[in-house]
N, CA, C and O atoms as a printed pandas DataFrame, in Angstrom:
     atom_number atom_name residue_name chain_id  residue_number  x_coord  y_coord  z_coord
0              1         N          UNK        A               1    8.133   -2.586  -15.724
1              2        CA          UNK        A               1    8.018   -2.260  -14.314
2              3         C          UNK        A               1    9.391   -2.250  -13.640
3              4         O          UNK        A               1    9.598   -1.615  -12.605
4              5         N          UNK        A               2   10.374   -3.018  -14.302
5              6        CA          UNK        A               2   11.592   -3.207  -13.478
6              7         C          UNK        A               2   12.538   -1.971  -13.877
7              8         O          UNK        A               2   13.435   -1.343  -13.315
8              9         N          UNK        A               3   11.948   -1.936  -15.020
9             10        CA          UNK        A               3   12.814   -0.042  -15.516
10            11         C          UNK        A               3   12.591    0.972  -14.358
11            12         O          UNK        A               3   13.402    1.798  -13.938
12            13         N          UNK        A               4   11.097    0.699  -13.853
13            14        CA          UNK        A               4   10.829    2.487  -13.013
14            15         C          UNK        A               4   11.171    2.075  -11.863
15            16         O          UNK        A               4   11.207    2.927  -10.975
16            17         N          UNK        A               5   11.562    0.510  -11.481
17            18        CA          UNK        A               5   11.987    0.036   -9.969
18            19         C          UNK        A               5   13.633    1.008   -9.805
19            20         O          UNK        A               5   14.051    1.662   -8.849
20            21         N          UNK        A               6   14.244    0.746  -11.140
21            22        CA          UNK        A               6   15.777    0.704  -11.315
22            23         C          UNK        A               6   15.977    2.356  -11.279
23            24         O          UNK        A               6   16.903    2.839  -10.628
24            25         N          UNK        A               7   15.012    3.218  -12.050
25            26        CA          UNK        A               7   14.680    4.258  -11.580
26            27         C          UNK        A               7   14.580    5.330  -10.202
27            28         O          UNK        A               7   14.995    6.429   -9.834
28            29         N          UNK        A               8   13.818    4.311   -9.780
29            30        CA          UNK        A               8   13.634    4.690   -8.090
30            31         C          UNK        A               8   14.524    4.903   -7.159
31            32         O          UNK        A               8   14.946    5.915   -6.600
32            33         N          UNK        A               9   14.784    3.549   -7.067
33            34        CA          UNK        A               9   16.423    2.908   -6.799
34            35         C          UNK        A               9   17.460    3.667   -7.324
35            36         O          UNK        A               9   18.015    4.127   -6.326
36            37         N          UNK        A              10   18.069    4.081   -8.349
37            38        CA          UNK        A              10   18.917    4.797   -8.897
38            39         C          UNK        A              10   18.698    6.293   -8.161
39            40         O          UNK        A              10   19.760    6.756   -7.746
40            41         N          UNK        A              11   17.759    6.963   -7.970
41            42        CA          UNK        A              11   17.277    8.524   -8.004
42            43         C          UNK        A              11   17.560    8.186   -5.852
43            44         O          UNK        A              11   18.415    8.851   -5.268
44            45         N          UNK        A              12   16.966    7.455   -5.316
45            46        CA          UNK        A              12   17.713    7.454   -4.112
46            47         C          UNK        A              12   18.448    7.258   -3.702
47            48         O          UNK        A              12   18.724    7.660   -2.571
48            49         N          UNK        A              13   19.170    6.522   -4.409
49            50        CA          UNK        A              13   20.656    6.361   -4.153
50            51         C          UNK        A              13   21.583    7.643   -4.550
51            52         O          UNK        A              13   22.593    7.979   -3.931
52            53         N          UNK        A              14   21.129    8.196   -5.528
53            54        CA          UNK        A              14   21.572    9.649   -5.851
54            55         C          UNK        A              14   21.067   10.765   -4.676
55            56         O          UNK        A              14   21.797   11.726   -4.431
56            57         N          UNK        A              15   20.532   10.691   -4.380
57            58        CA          UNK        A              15   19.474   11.452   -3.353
58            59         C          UNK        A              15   20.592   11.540   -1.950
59            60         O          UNK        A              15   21.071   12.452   -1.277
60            61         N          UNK        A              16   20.675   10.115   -1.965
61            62        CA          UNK        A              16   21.269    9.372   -0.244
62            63         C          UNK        A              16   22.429   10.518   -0.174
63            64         O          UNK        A              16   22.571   11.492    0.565
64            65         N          UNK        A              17   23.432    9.836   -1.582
65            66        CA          UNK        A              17   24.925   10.760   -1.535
66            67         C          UNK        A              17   24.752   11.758   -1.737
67            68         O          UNK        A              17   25.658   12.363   -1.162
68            69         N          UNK        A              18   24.025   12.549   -2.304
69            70        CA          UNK        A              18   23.735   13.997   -2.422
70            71         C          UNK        A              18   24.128   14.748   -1.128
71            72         O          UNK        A              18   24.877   15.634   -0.716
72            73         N          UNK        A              19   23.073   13.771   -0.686
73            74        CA          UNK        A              19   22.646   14.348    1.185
74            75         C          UNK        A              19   23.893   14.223    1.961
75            76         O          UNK        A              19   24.215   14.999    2.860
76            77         N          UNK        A              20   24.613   13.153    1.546
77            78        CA          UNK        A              20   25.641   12.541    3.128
78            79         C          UNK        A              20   27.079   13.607    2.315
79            80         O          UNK        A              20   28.193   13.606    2.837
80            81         N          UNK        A              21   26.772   14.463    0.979
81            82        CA          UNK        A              21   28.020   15.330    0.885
82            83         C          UNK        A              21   27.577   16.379    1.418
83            84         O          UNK        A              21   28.175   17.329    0.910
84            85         N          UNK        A              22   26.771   16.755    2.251
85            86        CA          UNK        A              22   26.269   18.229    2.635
86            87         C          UNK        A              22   27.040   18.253    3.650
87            88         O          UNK        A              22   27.517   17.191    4.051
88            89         N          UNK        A              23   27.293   19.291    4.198
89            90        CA          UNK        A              23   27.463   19.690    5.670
90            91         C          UNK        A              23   27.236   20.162    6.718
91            92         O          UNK        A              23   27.914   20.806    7.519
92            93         N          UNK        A              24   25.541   19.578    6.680
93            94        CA          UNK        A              24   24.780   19.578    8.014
94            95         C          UNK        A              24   24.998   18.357    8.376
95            96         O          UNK        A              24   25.475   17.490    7.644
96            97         N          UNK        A              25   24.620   18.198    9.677
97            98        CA          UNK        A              25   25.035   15.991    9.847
98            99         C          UNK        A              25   23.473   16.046    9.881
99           100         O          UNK        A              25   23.040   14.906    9.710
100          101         N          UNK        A              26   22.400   17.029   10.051
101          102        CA          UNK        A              26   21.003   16.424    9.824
102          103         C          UNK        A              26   20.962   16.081    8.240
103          104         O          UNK        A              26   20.404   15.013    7.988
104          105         N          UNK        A              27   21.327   16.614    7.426
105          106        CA          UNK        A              27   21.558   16.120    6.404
106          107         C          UNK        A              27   21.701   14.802    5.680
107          108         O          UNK        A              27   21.094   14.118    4.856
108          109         N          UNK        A              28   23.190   14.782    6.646
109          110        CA          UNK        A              28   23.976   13.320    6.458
110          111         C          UNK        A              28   23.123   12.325    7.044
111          112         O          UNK        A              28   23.266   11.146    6.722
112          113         N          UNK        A              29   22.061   12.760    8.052
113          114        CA          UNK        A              29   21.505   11.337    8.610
114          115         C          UNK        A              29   20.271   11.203    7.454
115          116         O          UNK        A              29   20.397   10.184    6.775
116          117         N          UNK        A              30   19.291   11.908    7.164
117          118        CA          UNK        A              30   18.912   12.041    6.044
118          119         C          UNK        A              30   19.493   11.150    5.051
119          120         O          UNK        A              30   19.109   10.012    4.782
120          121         N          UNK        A              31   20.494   11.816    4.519
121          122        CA          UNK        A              31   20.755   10.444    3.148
122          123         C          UNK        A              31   21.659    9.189    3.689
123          124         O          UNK        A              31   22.334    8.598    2.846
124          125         N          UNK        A              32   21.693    8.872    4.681
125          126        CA          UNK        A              32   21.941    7.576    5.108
126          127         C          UNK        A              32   20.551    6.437    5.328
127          128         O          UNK        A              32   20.487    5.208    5.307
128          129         N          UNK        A              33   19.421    7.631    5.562
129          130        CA          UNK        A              33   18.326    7.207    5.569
130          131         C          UNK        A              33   17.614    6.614    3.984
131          132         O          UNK        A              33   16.918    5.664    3.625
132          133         N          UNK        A              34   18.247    7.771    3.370
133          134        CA          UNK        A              34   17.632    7.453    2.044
134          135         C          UNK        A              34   18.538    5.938    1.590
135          136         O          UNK        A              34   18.141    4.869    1.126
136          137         N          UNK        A              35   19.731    6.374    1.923
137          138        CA          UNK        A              35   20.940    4.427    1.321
138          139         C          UNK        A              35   20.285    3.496    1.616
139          140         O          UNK        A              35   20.074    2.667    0.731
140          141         N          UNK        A              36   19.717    3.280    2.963
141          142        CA          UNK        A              36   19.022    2.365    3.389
142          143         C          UNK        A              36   17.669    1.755    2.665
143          144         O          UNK        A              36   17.378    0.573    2.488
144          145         N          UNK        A              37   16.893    3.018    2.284
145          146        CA          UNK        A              37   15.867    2.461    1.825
146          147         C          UNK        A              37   16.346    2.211    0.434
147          148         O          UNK        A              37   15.470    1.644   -0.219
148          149         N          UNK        A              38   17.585    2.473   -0.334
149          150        CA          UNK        A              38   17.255    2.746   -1.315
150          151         C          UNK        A              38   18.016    0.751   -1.671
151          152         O          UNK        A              38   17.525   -0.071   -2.445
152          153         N          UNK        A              39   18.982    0.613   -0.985
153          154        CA          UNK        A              39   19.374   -0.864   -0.550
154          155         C          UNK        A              39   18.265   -2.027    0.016
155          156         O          UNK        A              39   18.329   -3.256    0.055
156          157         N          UNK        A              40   17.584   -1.395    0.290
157          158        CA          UNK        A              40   15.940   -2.438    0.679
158          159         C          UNK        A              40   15.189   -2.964   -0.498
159          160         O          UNK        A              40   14.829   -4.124   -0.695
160          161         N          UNK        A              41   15.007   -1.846   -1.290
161          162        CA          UNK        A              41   14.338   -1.715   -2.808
162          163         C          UNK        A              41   15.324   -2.641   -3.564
163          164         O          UNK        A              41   14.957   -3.403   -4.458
164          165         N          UNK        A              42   16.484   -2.529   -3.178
165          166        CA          UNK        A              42   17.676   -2.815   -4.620
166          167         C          UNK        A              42   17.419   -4.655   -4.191
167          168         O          UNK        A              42   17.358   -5.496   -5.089
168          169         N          UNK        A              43   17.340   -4.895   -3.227
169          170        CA          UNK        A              43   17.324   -6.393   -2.657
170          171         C          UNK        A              43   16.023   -7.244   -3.353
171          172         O          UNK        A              43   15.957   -8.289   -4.001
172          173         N          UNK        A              44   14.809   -6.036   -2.780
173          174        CA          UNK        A              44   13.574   -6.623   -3.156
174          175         C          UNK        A              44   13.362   -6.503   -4.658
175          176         O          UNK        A              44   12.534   -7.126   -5.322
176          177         N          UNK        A              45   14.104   -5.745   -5.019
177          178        CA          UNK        A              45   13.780   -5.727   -6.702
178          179         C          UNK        A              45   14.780   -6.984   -7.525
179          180         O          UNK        A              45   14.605   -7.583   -8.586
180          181         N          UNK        A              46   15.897   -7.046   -6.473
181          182        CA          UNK        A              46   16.845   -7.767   -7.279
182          183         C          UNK        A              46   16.417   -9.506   -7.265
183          184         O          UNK        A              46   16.911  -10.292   -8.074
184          185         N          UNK        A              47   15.692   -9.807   -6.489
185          186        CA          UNK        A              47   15.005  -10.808   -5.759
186          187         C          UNK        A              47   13.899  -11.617   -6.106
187          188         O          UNK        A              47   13.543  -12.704   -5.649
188          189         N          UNK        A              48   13.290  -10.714   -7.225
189          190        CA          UNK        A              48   12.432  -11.413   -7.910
190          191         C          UNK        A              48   11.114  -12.520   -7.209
191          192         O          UNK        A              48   11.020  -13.739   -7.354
192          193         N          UNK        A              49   10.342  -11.725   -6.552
193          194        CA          UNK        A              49    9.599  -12.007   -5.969
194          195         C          UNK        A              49    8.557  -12.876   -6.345
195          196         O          UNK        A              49    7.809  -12.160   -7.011
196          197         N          UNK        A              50    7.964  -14.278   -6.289
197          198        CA          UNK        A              50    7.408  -14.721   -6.514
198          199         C          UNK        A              50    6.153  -15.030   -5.537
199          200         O          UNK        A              50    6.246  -15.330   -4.346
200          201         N          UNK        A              51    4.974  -14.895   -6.276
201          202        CA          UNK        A              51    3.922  -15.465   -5.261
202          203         C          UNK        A              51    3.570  -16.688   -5.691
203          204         O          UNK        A              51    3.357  -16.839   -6.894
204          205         N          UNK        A              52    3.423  -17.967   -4.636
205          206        CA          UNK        A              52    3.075  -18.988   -4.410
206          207         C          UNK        A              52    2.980  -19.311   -2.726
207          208         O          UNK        A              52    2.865  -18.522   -1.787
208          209         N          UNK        A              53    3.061  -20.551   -2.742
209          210        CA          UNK        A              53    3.002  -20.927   -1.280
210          211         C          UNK        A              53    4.043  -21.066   -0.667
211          212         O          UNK        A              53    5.148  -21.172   -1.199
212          213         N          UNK        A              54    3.771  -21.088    0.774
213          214        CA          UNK        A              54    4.946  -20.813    1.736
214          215         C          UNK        A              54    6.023  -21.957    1.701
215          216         O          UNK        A              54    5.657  -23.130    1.769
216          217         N          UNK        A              55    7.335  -21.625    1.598
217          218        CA          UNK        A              55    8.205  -22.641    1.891
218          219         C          UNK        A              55    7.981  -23.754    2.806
219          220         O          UNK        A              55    8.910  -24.180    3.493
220          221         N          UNK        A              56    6.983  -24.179    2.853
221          222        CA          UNK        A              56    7.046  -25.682    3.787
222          223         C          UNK        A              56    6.958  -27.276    3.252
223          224         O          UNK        A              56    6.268  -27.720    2.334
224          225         N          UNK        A              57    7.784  -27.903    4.036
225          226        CA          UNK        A              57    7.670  -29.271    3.349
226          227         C          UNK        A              57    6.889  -30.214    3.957
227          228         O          UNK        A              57    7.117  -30.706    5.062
228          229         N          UNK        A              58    5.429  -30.616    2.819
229          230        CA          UNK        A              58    4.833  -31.584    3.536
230          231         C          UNK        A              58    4.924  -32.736    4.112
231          232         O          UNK        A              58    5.840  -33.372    3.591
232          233         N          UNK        A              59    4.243  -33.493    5.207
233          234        CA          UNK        A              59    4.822  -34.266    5.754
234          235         C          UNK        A              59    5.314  -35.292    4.496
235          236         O          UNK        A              59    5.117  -34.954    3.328
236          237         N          UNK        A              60    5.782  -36.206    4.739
237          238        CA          UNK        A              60    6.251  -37.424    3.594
238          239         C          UNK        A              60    6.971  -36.723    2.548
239          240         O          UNK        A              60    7.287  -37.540    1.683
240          241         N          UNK        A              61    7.289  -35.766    2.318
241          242        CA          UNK        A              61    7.790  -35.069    1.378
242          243         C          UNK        A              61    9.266  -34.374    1.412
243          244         O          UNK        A              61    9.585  -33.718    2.403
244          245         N          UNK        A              62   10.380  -34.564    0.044
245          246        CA          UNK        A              62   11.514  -34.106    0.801
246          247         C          UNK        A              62   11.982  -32.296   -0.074
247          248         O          UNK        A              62   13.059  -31.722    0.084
248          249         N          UNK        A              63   10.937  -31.840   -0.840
249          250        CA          UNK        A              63   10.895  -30.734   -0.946
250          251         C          UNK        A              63    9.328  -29.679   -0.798
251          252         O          UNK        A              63    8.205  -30.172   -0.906
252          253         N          UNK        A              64    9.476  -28.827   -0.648
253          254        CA          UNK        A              64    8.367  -27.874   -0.966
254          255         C          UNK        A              64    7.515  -27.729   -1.844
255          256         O          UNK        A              64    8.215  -27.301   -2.761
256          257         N          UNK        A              65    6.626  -27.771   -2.181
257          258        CA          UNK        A              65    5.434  -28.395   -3.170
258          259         C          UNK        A              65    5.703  -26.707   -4.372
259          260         O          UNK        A              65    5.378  -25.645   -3.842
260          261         N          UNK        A              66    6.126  -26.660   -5.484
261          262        CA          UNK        A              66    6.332  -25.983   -6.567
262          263         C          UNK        A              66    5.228  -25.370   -6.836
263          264         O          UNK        A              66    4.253  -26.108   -6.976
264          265         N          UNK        A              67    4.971  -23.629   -7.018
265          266        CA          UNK        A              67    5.928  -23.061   -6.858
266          267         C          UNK        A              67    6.180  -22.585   -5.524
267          268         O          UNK        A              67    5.343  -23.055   -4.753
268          269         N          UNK        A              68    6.891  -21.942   -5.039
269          270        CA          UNK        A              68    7.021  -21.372   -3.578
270          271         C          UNK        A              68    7.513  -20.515   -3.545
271          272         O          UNK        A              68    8.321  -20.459   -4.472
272          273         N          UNK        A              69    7.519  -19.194   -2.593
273          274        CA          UNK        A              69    8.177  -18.066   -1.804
274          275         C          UNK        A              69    9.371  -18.265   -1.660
275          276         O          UNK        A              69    9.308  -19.356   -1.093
276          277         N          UNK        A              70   10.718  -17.983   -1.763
277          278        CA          UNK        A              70   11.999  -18.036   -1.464
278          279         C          UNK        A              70   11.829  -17.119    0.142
279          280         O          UNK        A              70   11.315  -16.053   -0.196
280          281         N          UNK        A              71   11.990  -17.099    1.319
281          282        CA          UNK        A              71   12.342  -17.034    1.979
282          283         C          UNK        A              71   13.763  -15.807    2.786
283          284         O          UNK        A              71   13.775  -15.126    3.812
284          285         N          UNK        A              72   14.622  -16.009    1.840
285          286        CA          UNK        A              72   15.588  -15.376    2.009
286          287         C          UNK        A              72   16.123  -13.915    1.703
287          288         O          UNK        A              72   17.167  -13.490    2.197
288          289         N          UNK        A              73   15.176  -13.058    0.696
289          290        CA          UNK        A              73   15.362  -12.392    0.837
290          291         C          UNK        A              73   14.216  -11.594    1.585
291          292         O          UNK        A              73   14.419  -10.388    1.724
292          293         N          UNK        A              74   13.517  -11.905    1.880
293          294        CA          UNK        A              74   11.952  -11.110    3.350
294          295         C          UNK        A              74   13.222  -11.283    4.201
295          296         O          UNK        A              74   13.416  -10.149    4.638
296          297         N          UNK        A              75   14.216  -12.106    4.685
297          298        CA          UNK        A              75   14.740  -12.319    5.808
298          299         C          UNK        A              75   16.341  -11.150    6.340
299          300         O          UNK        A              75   16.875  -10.807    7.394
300          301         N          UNK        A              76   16.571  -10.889    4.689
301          302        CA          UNK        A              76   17.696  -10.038    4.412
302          303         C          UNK        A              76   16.971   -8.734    4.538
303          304         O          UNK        A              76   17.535   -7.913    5.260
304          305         N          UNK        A              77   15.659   -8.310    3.901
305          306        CA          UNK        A              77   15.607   -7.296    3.728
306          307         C          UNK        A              77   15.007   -6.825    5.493
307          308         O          UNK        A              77   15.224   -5.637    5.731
308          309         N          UNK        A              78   14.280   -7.650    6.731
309          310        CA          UNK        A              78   13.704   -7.620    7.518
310          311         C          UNK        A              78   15.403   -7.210    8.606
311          312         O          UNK        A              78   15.384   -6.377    9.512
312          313         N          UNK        A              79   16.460   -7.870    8.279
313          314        CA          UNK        A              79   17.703   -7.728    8.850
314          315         C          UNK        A              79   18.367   -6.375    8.592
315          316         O          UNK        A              79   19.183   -5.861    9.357
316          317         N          UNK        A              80   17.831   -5.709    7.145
317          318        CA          UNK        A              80   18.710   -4.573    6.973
318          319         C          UNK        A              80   18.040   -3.460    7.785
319          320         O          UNK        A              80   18.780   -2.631    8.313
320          321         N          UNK        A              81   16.601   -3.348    7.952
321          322        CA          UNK        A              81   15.616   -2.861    8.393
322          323         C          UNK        A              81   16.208   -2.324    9.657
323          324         O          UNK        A              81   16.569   -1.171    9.893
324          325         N          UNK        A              82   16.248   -3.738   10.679
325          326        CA          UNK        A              82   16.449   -3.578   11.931
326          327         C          UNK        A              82   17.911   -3.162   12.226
327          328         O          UNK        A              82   18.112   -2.501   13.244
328          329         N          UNK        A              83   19.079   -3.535   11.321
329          330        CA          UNK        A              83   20.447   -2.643   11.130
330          331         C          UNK        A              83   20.260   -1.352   10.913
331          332         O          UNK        A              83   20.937   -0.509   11.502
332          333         N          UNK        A              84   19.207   -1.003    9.938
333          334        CA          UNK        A              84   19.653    0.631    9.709
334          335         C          UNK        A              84   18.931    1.106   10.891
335          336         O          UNK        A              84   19.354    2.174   11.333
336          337         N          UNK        A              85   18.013    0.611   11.468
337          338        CA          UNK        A              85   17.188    1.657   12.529
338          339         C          UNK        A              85   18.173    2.183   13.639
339          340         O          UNK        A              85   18.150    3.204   14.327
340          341         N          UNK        A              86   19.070    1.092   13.565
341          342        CA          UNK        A              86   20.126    0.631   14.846
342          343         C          UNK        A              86   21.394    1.884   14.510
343          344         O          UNK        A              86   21.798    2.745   15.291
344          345         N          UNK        A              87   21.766    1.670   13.289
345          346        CA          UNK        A              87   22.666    3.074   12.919
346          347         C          UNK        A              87   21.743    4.228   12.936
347          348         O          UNK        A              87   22.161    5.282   13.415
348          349         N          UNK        A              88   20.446    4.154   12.437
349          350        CA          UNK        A              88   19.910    5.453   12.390
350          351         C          UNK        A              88   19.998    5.959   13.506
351          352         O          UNK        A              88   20.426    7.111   13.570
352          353         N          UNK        A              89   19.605    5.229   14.771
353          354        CA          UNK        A              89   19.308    6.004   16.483
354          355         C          UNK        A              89   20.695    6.339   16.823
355          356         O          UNK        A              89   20.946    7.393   17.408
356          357         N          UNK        A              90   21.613    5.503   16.490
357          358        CA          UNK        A              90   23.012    5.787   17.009
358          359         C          UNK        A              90   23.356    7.172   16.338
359          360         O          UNK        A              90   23.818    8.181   16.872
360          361         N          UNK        A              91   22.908    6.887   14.651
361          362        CA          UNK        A              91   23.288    8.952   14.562
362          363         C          UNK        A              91   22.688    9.679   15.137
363          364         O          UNK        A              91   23.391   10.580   15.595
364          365         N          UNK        A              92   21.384    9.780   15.431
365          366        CA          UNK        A              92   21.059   10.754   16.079
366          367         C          UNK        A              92   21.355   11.157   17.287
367          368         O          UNK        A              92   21.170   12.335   17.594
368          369         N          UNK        A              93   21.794   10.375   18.052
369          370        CA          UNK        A              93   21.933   10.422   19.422
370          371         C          UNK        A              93   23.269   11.110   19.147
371          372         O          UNK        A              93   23.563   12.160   19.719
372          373         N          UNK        A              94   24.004   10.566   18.345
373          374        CA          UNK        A              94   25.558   10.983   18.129
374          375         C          UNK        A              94   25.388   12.686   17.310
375          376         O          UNK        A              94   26.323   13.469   17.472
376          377         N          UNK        A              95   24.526   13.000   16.719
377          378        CA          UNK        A              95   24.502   14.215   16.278
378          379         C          UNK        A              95   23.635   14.968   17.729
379          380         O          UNK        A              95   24.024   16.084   18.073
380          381         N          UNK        A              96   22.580   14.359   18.450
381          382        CA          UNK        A              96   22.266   15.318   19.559
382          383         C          UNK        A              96   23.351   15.580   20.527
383          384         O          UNK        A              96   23.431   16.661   21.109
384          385         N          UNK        A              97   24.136   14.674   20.699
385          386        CA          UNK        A              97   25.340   15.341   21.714
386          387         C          UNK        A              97   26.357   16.071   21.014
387          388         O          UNK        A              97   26.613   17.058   21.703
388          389         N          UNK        A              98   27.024   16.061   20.031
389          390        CA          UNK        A              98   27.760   16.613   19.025
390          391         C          UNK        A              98   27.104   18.490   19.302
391          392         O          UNK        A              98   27.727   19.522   19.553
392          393         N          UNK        A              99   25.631   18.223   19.105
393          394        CA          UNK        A              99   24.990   19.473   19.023
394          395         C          UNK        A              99   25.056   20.196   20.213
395          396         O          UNK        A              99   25.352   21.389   20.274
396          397         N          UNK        A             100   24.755   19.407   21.251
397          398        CA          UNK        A             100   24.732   20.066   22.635
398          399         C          UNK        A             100   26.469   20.690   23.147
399          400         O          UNK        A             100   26.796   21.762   23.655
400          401         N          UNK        A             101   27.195   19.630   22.793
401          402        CA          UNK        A             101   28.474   19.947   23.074
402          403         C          UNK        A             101   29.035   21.818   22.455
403          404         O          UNK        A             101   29.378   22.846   23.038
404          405         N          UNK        A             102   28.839   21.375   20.904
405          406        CA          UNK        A             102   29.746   22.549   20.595
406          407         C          UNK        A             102   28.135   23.112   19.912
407          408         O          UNK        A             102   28.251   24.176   19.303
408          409         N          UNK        A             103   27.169   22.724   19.935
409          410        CA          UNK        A             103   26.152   24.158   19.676
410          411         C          UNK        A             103   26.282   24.473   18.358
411          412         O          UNK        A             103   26.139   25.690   18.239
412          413         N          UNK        A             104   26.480   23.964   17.354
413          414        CA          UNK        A             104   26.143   23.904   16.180
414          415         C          UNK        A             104   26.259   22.050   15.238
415          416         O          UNK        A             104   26.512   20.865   15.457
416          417         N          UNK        A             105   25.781   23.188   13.955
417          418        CA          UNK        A             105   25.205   21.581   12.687
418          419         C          UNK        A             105   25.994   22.061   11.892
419          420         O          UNK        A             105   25.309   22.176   10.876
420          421         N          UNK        A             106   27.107   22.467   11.637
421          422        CA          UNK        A             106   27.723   22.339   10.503
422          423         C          UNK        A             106   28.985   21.660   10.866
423          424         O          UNK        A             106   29.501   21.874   11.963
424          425         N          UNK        A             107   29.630   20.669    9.808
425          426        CA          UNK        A             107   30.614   19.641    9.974
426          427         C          UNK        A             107   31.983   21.243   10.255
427          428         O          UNK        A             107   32.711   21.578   11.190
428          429         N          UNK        A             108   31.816   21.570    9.426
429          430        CA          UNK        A             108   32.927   22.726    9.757
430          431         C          UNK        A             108   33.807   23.200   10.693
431          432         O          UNK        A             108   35.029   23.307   10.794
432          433         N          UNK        A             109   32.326   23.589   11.697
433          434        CA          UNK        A             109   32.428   24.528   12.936
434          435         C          UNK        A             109   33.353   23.389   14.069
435          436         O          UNK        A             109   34.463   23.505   14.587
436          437         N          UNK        A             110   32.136   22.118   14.151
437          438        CA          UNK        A             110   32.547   21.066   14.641
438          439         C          UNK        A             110   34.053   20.650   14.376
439          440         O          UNK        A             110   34.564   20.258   15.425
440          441         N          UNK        A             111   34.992   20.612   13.210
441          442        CA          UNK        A             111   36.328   20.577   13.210
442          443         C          UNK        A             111   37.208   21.548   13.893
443          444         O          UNK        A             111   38.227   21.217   14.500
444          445         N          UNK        A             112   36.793   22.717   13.775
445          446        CA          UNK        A             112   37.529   24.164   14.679
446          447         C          UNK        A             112   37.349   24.184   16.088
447          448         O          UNK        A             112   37.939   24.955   16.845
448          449         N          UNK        A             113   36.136   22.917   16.583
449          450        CA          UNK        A             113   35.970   23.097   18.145
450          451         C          UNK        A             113   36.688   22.170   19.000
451          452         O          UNK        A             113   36.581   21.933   20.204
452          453         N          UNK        A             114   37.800   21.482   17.672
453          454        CA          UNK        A             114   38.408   19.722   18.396
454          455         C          UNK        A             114   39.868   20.668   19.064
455          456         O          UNK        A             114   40.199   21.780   18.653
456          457         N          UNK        A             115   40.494   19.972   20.041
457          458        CA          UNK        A             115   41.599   20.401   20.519
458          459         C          UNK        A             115   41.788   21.219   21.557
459          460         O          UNK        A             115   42.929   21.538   21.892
């Protein structure tokens, strides 16, 4: 199972850069979209997920009753989540004015319209 994870993971991450060498920026937001998810997967796969019970320590007790949930990476991957959404809106907003300004999507045109 961890072969077709590494798979997945591998093929979007190929996917992501594919996309962010094009030269549309809808493109580029596209495979920034794909990095993201494909860095979510790479965490949760790398992370080794265990099911048991929740990290809590019972009263009188000075660890967590074996086995348990690690915690830390739900918390990394819940953080990258709310980071990429945060770059994602910022590109777009940054490619809708880009667009309105000089009226096209190609990185190209956009260099010939600076100055």
């Amino acid at each position: 199972m961890e072969l077709i994870w590494a798979i997945v993971i591998g093929a979007l991450y190929a996917a992501g850069l594919y996309m962010m060498m094009r030269r549309s920026i809808v493109k580029i937001i596209i495979g920034l979209v794909l990095l993201g998810y494909a860095a979510n997967l790479l965490i949760f796969n790398v992370s080794h997920l265990t099911r048991g019970n929740p990290p809590l320590v019972p009263q009188g007790a000075s660890m967590p009753v074996a086995p348990f949930a690690d915690p830390l990476p739900q918390a990394l991957i819940l953080t990258a989540i709310v980071i990429g959404f945060g770059v994602q809106a910022f590109a777009i907003v940054l490619f809708r004015r880009a667009y309105q300004s000089c009226g096209a999507d190609d990185i190209d045109e956009l260099r010939t319209t600076e100055g």
